[in-house]
N, C-alpha and C positions, 0 to 999 in steps of 0.2 A: 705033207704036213700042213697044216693049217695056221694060217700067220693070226699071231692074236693080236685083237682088237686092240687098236690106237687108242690112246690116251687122251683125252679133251680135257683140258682145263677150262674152267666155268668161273668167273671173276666173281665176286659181287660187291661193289661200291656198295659202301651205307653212310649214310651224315643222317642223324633224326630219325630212324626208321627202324631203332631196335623191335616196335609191334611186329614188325612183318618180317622180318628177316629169319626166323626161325620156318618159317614156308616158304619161304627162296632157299635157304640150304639144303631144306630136308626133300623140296623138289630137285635138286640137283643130282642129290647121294642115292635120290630113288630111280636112278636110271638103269635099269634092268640090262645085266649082262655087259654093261659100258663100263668099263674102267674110267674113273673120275677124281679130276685134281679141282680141288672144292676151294680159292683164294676168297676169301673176304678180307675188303682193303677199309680198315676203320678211319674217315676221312677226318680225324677229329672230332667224330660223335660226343658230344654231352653225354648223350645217354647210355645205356648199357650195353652197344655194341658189342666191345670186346669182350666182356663176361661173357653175355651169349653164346659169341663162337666158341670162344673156349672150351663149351661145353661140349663141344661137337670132337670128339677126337680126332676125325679124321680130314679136319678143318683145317689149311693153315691160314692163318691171322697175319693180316701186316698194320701195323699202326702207324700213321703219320699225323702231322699237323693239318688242319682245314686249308686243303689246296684249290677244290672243288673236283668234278664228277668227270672231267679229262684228266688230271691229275692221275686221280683215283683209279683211273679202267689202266692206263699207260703204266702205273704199279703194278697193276695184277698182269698186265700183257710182258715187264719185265720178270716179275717171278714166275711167268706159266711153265709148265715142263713139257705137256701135251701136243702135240704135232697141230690140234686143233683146237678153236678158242671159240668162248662165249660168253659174252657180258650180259649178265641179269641183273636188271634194277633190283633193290633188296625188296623193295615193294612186289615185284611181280611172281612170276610162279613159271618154269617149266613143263610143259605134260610129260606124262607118261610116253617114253618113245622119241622123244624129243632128238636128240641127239642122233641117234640111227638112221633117223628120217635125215638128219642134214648130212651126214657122212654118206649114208646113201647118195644123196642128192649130187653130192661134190665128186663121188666113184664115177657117175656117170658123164660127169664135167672134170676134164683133169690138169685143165687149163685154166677153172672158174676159183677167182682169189676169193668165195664164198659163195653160201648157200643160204637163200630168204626163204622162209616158210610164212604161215600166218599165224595172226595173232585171233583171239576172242577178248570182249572184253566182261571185264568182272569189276566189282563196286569195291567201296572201300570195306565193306565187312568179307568180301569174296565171293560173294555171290554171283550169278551171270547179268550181264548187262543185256538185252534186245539191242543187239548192233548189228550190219554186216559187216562191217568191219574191215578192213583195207579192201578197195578192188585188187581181183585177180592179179596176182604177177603176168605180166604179159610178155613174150618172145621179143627180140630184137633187139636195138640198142641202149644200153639201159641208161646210159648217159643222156640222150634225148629223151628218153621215159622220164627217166628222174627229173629233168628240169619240168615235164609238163604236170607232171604229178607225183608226190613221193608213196609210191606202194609199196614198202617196205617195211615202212611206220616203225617199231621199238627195237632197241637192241638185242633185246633178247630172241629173237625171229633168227637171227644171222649164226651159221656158224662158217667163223674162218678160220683160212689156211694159216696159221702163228705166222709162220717163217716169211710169209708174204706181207701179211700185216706189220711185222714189223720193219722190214726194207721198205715201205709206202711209208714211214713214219708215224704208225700209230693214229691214236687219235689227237686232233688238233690242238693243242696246250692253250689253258685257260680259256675257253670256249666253254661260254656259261648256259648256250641256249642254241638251240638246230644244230648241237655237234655231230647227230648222225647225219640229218641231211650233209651237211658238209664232208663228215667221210665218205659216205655214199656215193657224192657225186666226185669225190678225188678219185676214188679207187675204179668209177666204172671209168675214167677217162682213159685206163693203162689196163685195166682186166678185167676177160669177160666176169659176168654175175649170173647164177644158177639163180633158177625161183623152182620151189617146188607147193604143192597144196597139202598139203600139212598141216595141222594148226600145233607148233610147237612151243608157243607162249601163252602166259594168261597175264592181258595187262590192265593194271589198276589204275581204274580212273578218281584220283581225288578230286576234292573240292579244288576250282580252277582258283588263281588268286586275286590282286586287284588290278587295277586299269594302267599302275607302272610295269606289270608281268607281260601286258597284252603289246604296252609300248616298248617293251625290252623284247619280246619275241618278235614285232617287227620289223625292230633295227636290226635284230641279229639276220634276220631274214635277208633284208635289204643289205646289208654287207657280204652276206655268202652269194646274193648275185652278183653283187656287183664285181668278187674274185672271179666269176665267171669270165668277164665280157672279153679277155683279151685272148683267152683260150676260144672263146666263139670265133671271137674278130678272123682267129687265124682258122678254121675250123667254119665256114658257109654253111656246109648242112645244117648247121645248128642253130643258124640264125631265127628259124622260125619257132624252135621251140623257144629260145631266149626271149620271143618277141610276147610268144603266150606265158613264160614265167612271169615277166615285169607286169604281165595283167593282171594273171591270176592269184602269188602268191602274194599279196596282200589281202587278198580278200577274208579270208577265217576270220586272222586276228582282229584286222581291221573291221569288220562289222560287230563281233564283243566288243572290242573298245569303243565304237560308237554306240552301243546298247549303253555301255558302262557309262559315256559322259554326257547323257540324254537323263540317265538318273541320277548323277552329278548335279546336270543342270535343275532337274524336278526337284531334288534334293538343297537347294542351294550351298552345295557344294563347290561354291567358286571357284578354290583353289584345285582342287584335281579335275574340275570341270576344264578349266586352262590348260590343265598338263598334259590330260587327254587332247585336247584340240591340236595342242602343237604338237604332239605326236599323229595324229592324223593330217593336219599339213603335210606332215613333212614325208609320212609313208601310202598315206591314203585317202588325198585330197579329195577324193570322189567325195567319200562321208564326210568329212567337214562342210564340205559343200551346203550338201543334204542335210546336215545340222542346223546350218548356219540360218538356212531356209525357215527351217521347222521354229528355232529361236525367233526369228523377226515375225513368224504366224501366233505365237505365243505371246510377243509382247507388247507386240502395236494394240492389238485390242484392248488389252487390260491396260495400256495408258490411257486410251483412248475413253474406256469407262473412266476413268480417273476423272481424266481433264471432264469429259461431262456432267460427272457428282458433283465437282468443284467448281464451275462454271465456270471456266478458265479455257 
């Protein structure tokens, strides 16, 4: 006899997102042949979150107060029923097949506390983006992977094992920014990670936001290494990918936010032109630097025209 198909529970956080949330459910419920526990956890939405689900009969709804987006998934991972779990932004979309591909993935791994597939990316109306989009998942250790590069990228890509996720502790409570890298790199420290090539997500790229966004995903950055160091300390192999973290992972942010206070600066924007700088002090001295330069080539001259208009 033929054992029937396991259960996945499919979470979906929303705050502000009632546009999209009706194409995160209706890609969850359209998984062909997968039986599907469909949670949307209303994180305090304004908007018309919870009517929306409602609508969906086979939806169940949780409503709480604005806790934020660990709060929200740690709801859904305590109400899931499904032996297997996966968190979709409300914003993003499942494919077709999604799910089969990651339980596949996990059959062949019976040890792996999850399964990464990839992602494509699509715009804010849905359409496709021209991206390649994460590099390949690659074989080996994925805890040195991860520190050197995060190929993982959105939550919705992962399906995990419930029962393992939740003895790791879930996701990291009040964790406002890089809460997946942070799980990622908790979970590969104690169990392997499957990757499979699949694309089982569609993730939406909104509009990014301003130059305190680019400063808060720095710091967030710059604290989840620095939980790193003493699991390195005790752990040598890992020394040298920790030595290419500390280089590398400032750089993304860190060059937006130097774009951002360069037109600050063009801008006379003084005051977030400041804000940004001291947020690159402190995460990405290179660019300050390199600002600091670019300011003093900017300004000497045009004092200089000054003082000679003025004969002074």
């Amino acid at each position: 006899m033929t054992s029937p198909a396991p259960v996945v529970t499919v979470v979906i956080p929303c705050y502000r997102q009632e546009r999209y949330l009706a194409e995160a459910i209706e890609s969850a419920e359209a998984q062909a042949g997968q039986p599907v526990q469909v949670v949307v956890v209303d994180d305090g939405s304004p908007d018309g979150t919870a009517e929306l689900a409602s609508r969906y009969p086979g939806v169940e709804l949780i409503r709480q107060s604005n806790q934020g987006l660990t709060a929200a998934r740690n709801a859904g991972l305590a109400a899931a029923r499904g032996d297997f779990i996966v968190f979709l932004d409300a914003d993003d979309r499942l494919t077709a097949g999604a799910l089969s591909a990651g339980l596949a993935a996990l059959a062949a791994a019976p040890h792996a506390i999850m399964a990464a597939g990839r992602c494509r990316l699509i715009d804010a109306g849905g359409g496709p983006i021209e991206h390649p989009g994460p590099r390949p998942c690659p074989g080996g250790d994925h805890y040195d992977l991860l520190l050197r590069h995060n190929h993982i990228w959105p939550p919705a890509v992962v399906l995990y094992r419930r029962g393992m996720l939740a003895a790791a502790g879930g996701w990291g409570q009040g964790r406002r920014r890089a809460e997946d890298v942070e799980l990622y790199l908790r979970l590969a420290r104690n169990h392997p990670i499957q990757c499979h090539p699949t694309v089982v997500a569609e993730y939406r790229q909104q509009p990014r936001g301003l130059s305190a966004d680019r400063g808060a995903m720095l710091a967030a950055l710059d604290s989840i290494l620095r939980e790193q160091r003493s699991y390195v300390a005790d752990h040598g192999e890992y020394r040298a990918a920790y030595v290419e973290a500390e280089r590398e992972w400032p750089v993304y942010y860190g060059e937006l936010l130097a774009d951002d206070v360069r037109a600050d600066l063009l801008a006379h924007r003084w005051r977030d032109a400041a804000d940004g700088m001291n947020d690159l002090l402190r995460y990405y001295p290179r660019a300050a630097r390199t600002i600091f330069a670019q300011a003093v080539r900017w300004i000497l001259p045009g004092r200089r025209r000054r003082a000679r208009d003025t004969g002074s």
